[in-house]
C-alpha positions in Angstrom: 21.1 -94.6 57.2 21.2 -91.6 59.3 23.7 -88.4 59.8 24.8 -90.0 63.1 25.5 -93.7 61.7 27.3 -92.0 58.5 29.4 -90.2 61.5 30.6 -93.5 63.0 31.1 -95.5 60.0 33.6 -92.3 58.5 35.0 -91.9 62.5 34.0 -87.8 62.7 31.9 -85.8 64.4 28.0 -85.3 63.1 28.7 -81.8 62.4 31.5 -82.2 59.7 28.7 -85.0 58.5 26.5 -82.1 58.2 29.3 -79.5 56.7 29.7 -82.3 54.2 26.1 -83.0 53.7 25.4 -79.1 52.8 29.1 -78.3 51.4 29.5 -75.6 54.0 32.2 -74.7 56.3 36.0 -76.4 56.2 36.6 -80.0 55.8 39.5 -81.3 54.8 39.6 -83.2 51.5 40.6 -86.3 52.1 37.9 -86.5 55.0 35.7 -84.9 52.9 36.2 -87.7 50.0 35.5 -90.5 52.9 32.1 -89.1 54.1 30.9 -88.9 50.9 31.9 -91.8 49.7 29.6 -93.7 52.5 26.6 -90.9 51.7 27.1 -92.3 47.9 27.4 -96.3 49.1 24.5 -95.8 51.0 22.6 -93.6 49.0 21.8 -91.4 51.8 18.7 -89.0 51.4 18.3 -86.1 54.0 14.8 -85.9 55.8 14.2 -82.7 55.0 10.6 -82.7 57.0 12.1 -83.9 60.0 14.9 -80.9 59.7 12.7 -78.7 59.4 10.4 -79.6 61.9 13.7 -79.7 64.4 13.9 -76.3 63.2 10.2 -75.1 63.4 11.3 -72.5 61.2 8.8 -70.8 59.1 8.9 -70.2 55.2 7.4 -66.7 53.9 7.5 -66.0 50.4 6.5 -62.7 49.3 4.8 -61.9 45.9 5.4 -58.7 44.0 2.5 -58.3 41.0 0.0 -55.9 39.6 -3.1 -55.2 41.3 -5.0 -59.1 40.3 -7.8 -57.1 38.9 -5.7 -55.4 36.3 -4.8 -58.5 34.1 -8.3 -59.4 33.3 -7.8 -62.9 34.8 -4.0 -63.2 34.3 -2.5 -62.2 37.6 -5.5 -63.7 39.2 -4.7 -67.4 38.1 -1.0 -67.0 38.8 -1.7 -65.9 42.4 -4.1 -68.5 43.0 -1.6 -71.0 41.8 1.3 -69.9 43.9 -0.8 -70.4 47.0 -2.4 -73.8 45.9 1.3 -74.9 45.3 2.1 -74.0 48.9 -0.7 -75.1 50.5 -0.7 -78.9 48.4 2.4 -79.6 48.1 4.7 -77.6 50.6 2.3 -77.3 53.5 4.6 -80.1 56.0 7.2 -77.0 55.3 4.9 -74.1 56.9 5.7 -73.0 52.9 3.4 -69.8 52.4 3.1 -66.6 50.0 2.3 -63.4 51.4 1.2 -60.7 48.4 2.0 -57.1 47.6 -0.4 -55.8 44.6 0.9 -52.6 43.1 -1.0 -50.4 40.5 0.7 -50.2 37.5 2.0 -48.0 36.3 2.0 -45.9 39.5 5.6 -45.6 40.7 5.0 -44.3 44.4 2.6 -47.5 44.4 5.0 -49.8 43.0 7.8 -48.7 45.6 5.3 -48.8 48.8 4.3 -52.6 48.2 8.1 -53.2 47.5 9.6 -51.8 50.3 6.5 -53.5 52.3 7.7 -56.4 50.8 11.5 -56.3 51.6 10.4 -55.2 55.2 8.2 -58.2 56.4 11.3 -60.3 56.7 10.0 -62.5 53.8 13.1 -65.1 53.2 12.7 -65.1 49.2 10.6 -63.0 46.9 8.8 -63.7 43.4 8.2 -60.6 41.5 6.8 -59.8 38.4 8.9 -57.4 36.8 6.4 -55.2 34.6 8.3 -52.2 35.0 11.7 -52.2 34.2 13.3 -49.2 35.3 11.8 -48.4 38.2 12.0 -52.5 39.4 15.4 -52.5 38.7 16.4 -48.9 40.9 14.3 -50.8 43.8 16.3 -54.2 43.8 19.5 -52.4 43.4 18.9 -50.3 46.7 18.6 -53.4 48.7 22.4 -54.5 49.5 21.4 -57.6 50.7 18.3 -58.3 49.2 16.7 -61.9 49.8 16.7 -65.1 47.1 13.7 -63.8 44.4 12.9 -65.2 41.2 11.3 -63.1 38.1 7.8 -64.3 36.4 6.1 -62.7 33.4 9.1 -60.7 32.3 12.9 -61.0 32.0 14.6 -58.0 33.4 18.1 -57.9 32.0 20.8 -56.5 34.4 19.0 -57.8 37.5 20.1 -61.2 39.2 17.4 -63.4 40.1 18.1 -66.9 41.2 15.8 -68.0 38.3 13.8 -66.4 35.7 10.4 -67.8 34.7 8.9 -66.9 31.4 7.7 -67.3 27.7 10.9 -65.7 25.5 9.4 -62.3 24.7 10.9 -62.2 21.7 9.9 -65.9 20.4 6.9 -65.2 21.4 6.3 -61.9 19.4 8.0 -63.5 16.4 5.7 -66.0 16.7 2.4 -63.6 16.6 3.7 -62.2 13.5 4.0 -65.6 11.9 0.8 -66.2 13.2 -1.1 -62.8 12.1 0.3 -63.2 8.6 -1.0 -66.6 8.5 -4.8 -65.5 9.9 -4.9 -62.7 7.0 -4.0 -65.6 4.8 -0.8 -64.0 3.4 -2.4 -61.0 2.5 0.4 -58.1 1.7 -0.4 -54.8 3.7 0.3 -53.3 6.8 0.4 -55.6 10.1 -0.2 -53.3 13.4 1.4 -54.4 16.9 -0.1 -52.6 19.3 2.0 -52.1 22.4 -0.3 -51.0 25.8 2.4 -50.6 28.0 5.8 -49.0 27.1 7.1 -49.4 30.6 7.2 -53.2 30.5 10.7 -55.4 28.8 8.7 -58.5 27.4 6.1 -56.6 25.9 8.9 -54.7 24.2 10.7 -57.5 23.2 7.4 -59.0 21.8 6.4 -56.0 19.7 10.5 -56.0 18.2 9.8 -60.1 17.6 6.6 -59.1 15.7 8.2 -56.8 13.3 10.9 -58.2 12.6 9.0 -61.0 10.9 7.4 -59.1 8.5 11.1 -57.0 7.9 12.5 -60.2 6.8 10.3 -60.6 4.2 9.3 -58.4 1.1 8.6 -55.1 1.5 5.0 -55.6 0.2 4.2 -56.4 3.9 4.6 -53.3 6.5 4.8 -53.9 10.3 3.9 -51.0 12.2 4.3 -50.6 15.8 1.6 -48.6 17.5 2.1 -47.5 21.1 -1.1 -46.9 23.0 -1.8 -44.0 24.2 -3.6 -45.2 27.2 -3.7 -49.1 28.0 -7.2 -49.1 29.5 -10.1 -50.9 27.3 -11.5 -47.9 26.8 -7.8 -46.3 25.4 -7.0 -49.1 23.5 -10.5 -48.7 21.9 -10.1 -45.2 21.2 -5.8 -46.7 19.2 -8.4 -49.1 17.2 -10.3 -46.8 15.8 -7.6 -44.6 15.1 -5.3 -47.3 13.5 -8.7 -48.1 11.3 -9.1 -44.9 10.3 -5.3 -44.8 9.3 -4.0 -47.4 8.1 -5.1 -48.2 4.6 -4.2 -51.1 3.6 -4.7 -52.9 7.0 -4.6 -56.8 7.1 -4.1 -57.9 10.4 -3.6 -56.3 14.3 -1.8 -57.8 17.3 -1.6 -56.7 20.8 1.1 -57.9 22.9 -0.6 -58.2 26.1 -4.2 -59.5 27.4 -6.6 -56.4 25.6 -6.6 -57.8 22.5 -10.1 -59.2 23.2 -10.9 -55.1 23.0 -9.3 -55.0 19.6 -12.0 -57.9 18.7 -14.8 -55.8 19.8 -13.7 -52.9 18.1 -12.8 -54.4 14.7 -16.7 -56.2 14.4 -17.8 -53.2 15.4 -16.6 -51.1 11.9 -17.6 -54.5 10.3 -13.8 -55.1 9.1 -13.4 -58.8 10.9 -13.4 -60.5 7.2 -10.2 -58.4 5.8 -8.3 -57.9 9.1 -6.7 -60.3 11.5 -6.9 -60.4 15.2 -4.2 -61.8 17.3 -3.1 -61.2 21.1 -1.9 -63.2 24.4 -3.5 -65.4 27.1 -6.5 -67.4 27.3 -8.5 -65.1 30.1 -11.7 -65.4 29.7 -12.7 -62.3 28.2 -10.4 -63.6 25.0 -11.5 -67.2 25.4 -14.9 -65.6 24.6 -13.8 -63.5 21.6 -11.7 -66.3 20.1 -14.7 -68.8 20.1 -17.2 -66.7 18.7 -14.6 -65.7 15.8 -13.4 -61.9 17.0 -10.1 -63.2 18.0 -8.4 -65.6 15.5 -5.1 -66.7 17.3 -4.2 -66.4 21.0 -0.6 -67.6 22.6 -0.6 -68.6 26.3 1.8 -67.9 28.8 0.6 -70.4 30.9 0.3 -68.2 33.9 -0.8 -70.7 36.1 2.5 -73.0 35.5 4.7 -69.8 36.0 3.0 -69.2 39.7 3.6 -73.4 40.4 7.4 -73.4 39.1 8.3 -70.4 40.7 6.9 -71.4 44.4 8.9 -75.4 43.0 12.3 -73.3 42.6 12.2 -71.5 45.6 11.1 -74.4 48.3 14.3 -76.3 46.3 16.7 -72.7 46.7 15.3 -72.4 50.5 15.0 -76.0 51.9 17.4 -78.0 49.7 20.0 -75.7 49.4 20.0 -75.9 45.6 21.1 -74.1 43.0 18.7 -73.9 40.4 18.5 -73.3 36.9 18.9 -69.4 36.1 16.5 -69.8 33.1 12.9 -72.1 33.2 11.2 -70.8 29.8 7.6 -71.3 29.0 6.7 -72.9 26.0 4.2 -70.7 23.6 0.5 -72.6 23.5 -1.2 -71.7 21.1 -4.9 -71.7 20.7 -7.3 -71.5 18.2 -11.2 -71.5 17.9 -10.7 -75.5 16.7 -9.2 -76.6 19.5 -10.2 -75.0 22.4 -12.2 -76.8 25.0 
């Protein structure tokens, strides 16, 4: 069945076919109701490669993260897996990613590779939205800013056509859960250490993390700990500090990929036996610390699955026409030294 036979079995022209086909444009409803109810007999199924090569139009998608270095592994795999997504799957679709790596958390940087971005005439955007304010002032100077979808982080107020991430707060609840459960219920103080203040999951994470131990007695303390700089060598320099001030210590958690620093730290001052080590994402810096016994927990945010769903929701928003689900969340894996491979 073809848009042209659908045209002479309903008695109209191909382009109200087409009108009908994309619901666009004016048809009137009772011819409407008759093309589609041959599209439905029929089952018809556009070819959407054969459109598109009628069209020879061009997909560009461009990607907004952190510099791939920064992340330890993190943005790295994400990256990779937006482009192997494009290349296997979309690749009849001239489906590609272009990137725009920012430092973080350098605002003129973050603006250059945005407006960059906006003015390569991409036609849809993923972005990784790692610093709130300053995201959210860029996206709302755009008037008419292209189809982009968020990864990594939420960013509440914006409008993406999708958002693709672990629940921050879940997640952070979760650690707590999890840290308590490492110190093997011991009462004390539980630290989350925050690197990155700038950042809405991370945030949300550290608020999730608390509130698990607020619920219970008061016999357990959560502390939040901001760092005062996120690089290994700062969130060293917050370990040592937090050791050296915190008492009755039981258990730490970072919120984002150092934690495999924490574990360094922590052997080091010979405290692993009486305090608990917890953080996020199995790069392989932590895969190394969580199987020799410095880490004891780690939740994954599956980066790699982010990148391949968000490139998946935009070839549907671009060449399908669709509109997708505003909210795709990541399930929490959760990895010990038993069962990793």
């Amino acid at each position: 069945m073809t848009v042209t036979e659908i045209a002479k079995l309903a008695s109209v022209s191909i382009g109200t076919v087409d009108r009908v086909i994309h619901n666009r444009g004016r048809v009137a409803p009772v011819t409407k109701q008759k093309v589609q109810k041959i599209i439905d007999e029929y089952d018809y199924q556009p070819n959407l490669i054969a459109r598109h090569l009628k069209r020879q139009t061009h997909y560009k998608i461009g990607v907004l993260l952190p510099e791939l270095k920064s992340g330890y592994g993190y943005w790295e795999t994400m990256y990779n897996s937006m482009i192997e997504t494009a290349e296997k799957e979309f690749s009849a679709f001239s489906f590609s990613v272009e990137p725009y790596f920012f430092k973080r958390p350098a605002e003129e940087s973050l603006r250059k590779q945005f407006n960059a971005m906006v003015e390569s005439e991409c036609d849809a955007y993923i972005i990784a939205p790692v610093m709130l304010s300053e995201t959210l002032e860029l996206l709302y100077s755009i008037k008419d800013i292209k189809p982009y979808c968020f990864v990594d982080s939420p960013l509440p107020d914006a409008s993406p056509v999708v958002t693709i991430v672990q629940n921050p707060y879940k997640a952070g609840y979760l650690a707590g859960r999890l840290t308590e459960m490492a110190a093997g219920y011991k009462k004390g103080s539980y630290v989350v250490l925050e690197s990155f203040n700038k950042a809405f999951n991370l945030s949300e994470r550290a608020r999730g993390f608390c509130d698990w131990f607020r619920q219970k007695s008061k016999s357990y303390k959560p502390i939040c700990w901001l760092a005062k700089d996120f690089s290994n060598d700062g969130i060293r320099v917050d370990v040592k500090q937090i050791l050296d001030s915190v008492e009755d210590l039981a258990g730490i958690c970072t919120v984002s990929v150092e934690v495999q620093f924490v574990a360094d730290e922590i052997i080091k001052a010979n405290r692993k036996a009486d305090v608990a080590v917890v953080g996020f994402d199995l790069v392989e810096g932590n895969y190394k610390a969580l199987k020799e016994g410095g880490i004891d927990c780690l939740i994954s945010q599956q980066p790699q699955e982010q990148g391949r769903i968000a490139v998946r929701q935009l070839f549907r928003t671009l060449i399908y026409e669709e509109t997708v689900a505003p909210e795709i969340e990541i399930p929490a894996e959760i990895f010990f030294k038993e069962n990793l491979i």
